[in-house]
N, C-alpha and C positions, 0 to 999 in steps of 0.2 A: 552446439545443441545435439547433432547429431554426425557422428564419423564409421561409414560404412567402407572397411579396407576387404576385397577379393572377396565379396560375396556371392555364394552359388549356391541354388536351394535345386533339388529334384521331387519331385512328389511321388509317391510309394505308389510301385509297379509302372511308373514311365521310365525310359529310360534315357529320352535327355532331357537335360537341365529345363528348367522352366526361367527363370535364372542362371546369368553366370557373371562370375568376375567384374562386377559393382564395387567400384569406389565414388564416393560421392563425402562431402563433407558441407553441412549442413549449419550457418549460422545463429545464434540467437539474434530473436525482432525479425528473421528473414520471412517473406513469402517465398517459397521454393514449391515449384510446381512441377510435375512427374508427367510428363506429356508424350502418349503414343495413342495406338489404337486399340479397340478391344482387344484381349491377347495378348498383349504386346510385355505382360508381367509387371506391374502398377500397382493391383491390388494383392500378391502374393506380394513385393518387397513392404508394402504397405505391413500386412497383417505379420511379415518377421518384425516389423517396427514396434509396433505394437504387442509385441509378445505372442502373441496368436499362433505361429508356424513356431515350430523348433528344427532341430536336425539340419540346418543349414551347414552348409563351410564358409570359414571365413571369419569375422572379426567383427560388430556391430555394437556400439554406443549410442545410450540414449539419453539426454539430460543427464549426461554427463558420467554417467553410471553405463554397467552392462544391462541388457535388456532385462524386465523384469525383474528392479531389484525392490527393495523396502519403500513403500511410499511410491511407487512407482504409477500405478491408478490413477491417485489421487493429483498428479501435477500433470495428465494425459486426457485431452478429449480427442473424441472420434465420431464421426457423420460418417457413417456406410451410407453406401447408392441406394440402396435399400434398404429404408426405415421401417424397423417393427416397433408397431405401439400394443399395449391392450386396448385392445378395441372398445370393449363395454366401457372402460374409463375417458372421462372427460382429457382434455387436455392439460388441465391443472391437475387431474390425479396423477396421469403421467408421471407427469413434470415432479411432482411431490416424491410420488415412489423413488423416480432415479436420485431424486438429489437425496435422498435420504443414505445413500450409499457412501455420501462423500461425511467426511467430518469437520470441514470448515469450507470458509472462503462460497458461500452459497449465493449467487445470487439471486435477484427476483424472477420469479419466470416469468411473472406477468409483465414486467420490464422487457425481458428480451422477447416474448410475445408480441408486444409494441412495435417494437423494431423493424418485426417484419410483417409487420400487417394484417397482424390474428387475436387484436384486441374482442374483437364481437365473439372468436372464438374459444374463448379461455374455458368456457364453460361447457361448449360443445363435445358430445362424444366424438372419438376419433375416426371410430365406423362414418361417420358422416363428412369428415375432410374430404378432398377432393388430390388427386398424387400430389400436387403442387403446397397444397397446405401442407401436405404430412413431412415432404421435404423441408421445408421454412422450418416446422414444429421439430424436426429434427435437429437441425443448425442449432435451435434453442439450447433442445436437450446438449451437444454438444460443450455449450460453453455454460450449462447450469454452476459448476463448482468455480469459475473461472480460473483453468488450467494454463500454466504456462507454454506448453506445445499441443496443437492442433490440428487432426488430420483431417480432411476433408476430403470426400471422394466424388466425385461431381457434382458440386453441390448446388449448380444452377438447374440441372436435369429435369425438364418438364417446366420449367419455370417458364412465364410471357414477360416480352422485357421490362415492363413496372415492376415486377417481382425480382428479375434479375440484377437491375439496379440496387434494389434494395436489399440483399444478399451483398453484395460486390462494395458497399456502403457501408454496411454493417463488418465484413472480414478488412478493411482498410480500417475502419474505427480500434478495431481488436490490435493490428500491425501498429497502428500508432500510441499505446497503452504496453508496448514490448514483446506482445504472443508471438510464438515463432509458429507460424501456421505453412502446413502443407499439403497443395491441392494434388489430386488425381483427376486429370480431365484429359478429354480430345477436345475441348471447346478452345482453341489457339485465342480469339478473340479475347475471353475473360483471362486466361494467361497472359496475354500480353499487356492486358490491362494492369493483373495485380500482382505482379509474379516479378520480383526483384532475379531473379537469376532461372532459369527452367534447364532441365535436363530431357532429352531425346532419347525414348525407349523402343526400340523395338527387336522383338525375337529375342525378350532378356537380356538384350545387352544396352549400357547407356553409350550412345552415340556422340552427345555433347552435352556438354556443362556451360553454359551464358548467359549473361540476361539480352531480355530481349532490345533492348535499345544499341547495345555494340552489336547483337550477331544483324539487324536492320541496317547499321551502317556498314556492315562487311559485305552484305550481301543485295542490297538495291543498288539501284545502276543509278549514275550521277549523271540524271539527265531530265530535262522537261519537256513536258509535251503543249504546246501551245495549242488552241482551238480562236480562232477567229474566222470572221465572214470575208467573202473578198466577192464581190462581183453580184451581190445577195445569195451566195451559195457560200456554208459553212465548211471550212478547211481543219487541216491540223497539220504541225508541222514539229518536228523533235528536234531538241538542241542539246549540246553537250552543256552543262552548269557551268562548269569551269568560266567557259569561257562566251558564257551567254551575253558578258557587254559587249565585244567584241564582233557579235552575230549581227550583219546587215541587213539582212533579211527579218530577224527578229526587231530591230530598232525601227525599221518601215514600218511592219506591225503595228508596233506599240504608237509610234507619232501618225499612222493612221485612224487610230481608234479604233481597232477593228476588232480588239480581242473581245473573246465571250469568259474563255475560263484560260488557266495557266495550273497543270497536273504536273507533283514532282512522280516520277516512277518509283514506287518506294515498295519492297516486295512485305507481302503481310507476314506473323509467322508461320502459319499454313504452307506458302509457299517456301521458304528458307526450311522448313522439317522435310518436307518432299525433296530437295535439294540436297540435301546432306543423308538424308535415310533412304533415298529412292521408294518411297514409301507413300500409300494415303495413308490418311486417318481411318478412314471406315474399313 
């Protein structure tokens, strides 16, 4: 869906790269998520995706075609961080205006309005959403034409987690219907949730290409932490996995009755991106 060979972009009057030497190749159906921190060049490889930036070096395919070719619009949605509506319009004028742009394939907005939990407000002006609505109201806009590839730039942002759910619900609903959807976040947690393979950005350069269930088992440590009482004082005690039947001291435990909890040490992605990029998030 998408094959990015030695791409470097500079923005006019900096003089180094904001971007540099970006390969990445990009599945159809895939969730692929672009994971750094602010800065870190996310939403410039984004907006060359999208057509938006020109003037890059380098080599860029999209749906299968060069960037911006015939028809190109119309099989591309996008959810920026920050959503502009006309304000004086209801949510349904919105919604009406943008899909008016597309020539087929429309769906209902009041449908996808549903989705995310903005039935009461279909009919509400948008001056009166609150950040969180206007984000949801956004994701809608996004997939009005329903578009084969899909960018999405934080799109849980400001959301409380009944919302966030419901987001994270609805972009899995899309993944299983074929979209090849692509997030931009630092939220590691909703990546590792929905993100079939994530790439490591930081200072424009991608660092790693994996998903997150192999780089978890490359990188947590194979080992348990037991917690049990001994004496009415709570202990803990670490074992190596391998060879936890093996462990005497563990089998006492256990034919004591003593345990409370049994923790595998499993590092989150948070920590494996710090690990590999020396790097936060923030």
């Amino acid at each position: 869906m998408i094959q990015v060979q030695d791409l470097t972009f500079t923005y006019p009057k900096n003089v180094e790269p904001t971007i540099q030497d970006i390969n990445v190749s990009i599945d159809e159906g895939e969730i692929f998520g672009f994971l750094g921190p602010s800065g870190a060049g996310k939403s410039t490889l984004q907006k060359i995706l999208i057509g938006v930036l020109k003037g890059y070096k380098g080599d860029v395919t999209v749906l299968h075609h060069k960037v911006k070719h015939t028809d190109f619009y119309n099989r591309l949605g996008v959810a920026f961080e920050t959503p502009n509506f006309y304000q004086k319009f209801t949510a349904a004028e919105n919604l009406q205006f943008f899909q008016s742009f597309y020539r087929k394939n429309r769906l209902d907005g009041k449908e996808l309005m549903a989705k995310m939990g903005l039935s009461d407000a279909y009919h509400t002006r948008v001056s009166e959403f609150s950040k969180g609505m206007k984000m949801r109201l956004n994701l809608c806009r996004a997939f009005l034409h329903d578009p084969e590839l899909i960018f999405l730039d934080e799109p849980t942002s400001g959301l409380d987690p009944v919302n966030v759910k419901k987001v994270k619900d609805f972009i899995l609903e899309k993944k299983a219907q074929g979209k090849t959807i692509i997030l931009n976040t630092h939220n590691m947690s909703v990546a590792e949730e929905l993100c079939d393979r994530v790439a490591f950005i930081v200072d424009g350069s991608v660092k790693l290409v994996e998903s997150p269930n192999v780089l978890k088992k490359q990188y947590s440590e194979k080992t348990v932490t037991v917690v049990y009482e001994s004496d009415g004082v709570e202990r803990s005690e670490q074992f190596e996995l391998k060879k936890l039947g093996q462990q005497t001291t563990f089998q006492t435990i256990l034919e004591r009755d003593q345990i409370i909890k049994i923790e595998t040490e499993e590092k989150t992605l948070e920590d494996i991106f710090i690990a590999v990029t020396g790097r936060n998030l923030q």
